[in-house]
C-alpha positions as CSV (number, residue, x, y, z in Angstrom):
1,X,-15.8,-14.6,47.1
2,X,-13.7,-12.8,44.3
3,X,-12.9,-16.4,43.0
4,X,-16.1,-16.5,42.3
5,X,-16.7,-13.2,40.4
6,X,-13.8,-13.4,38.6
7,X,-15.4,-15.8,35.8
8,X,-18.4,-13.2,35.6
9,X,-16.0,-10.2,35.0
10,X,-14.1,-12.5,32.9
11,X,-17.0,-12.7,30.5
12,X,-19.0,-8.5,30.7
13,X,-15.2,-8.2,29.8
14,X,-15.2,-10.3,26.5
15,X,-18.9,-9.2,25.9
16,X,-17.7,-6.2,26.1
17,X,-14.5,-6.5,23.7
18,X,-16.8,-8.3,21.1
19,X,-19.3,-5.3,21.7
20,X,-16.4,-2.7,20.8
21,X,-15.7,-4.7,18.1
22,X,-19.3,-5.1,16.2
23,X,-19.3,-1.3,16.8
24,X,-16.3,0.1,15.0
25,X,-17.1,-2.2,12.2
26,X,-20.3,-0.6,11.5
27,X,-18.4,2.8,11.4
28,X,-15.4,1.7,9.8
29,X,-16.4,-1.3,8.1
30,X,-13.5,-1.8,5.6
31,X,-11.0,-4.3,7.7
32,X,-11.7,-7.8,6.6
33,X,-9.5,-9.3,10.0
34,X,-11.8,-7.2,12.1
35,X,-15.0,-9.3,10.4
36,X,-13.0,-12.6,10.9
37,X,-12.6,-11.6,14.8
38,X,-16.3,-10.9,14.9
39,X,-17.7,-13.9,13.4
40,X,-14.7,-16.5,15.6
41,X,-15.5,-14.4,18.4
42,X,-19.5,-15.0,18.2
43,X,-19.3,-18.8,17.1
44,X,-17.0,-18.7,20.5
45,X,-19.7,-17.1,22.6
46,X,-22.0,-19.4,21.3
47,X,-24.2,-16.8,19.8
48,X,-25.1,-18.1,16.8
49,X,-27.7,-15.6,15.5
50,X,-24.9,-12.8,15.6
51,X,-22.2,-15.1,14.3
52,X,-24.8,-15.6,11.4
53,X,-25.5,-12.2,10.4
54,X,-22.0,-11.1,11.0
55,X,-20.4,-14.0,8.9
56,X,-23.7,-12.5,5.7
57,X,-22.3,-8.8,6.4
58,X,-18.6,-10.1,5.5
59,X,-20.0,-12.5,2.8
60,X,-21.7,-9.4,1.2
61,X,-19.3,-6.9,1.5
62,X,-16.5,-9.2,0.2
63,X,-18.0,-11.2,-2.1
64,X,-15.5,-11.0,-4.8
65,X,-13.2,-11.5,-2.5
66,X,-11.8,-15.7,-2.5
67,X,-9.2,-15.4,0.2
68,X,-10.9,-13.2,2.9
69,X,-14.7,-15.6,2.1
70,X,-12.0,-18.9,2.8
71,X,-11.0,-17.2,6.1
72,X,-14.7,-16.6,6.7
73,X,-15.8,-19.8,6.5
């Protein structure tokens, strides 16, 4: 039985990291990695529509930035 709620658990726990995440980078949303994590970690999860407006966020706020827009993409 806990074999088979460990894969659940294992994913409310990444949900839940990703959720952190998206959260301190709306109140603290200067730290380019941190948008590089949240746009891997969406494409990872398969969620595209947050991976999407995550990855326009970044592209918006760093715009004139090459090197963090080619980690981006």
């Amino acid at each position: 039985m806990a074999g088979s709620a460990a894969p659940a658990d294992q994913a409310a726990l990444i949900q839940s990291m990703v959720e952190r995440l998206a959260t301190r980078l709306k109140a603290n949303p200067d730290d380019p990695d941190g948008w590089v994590r949240l746009v891997r970690a969406y494409a990872v999860l398969g969620d595209d529509a947050r991976r999407d407006s995550a990855l326009a966020e970044a592209r918006r706020r760093y715009a004139g930035r090459s090197d963090i827009l080619t980690r981006l993409d």
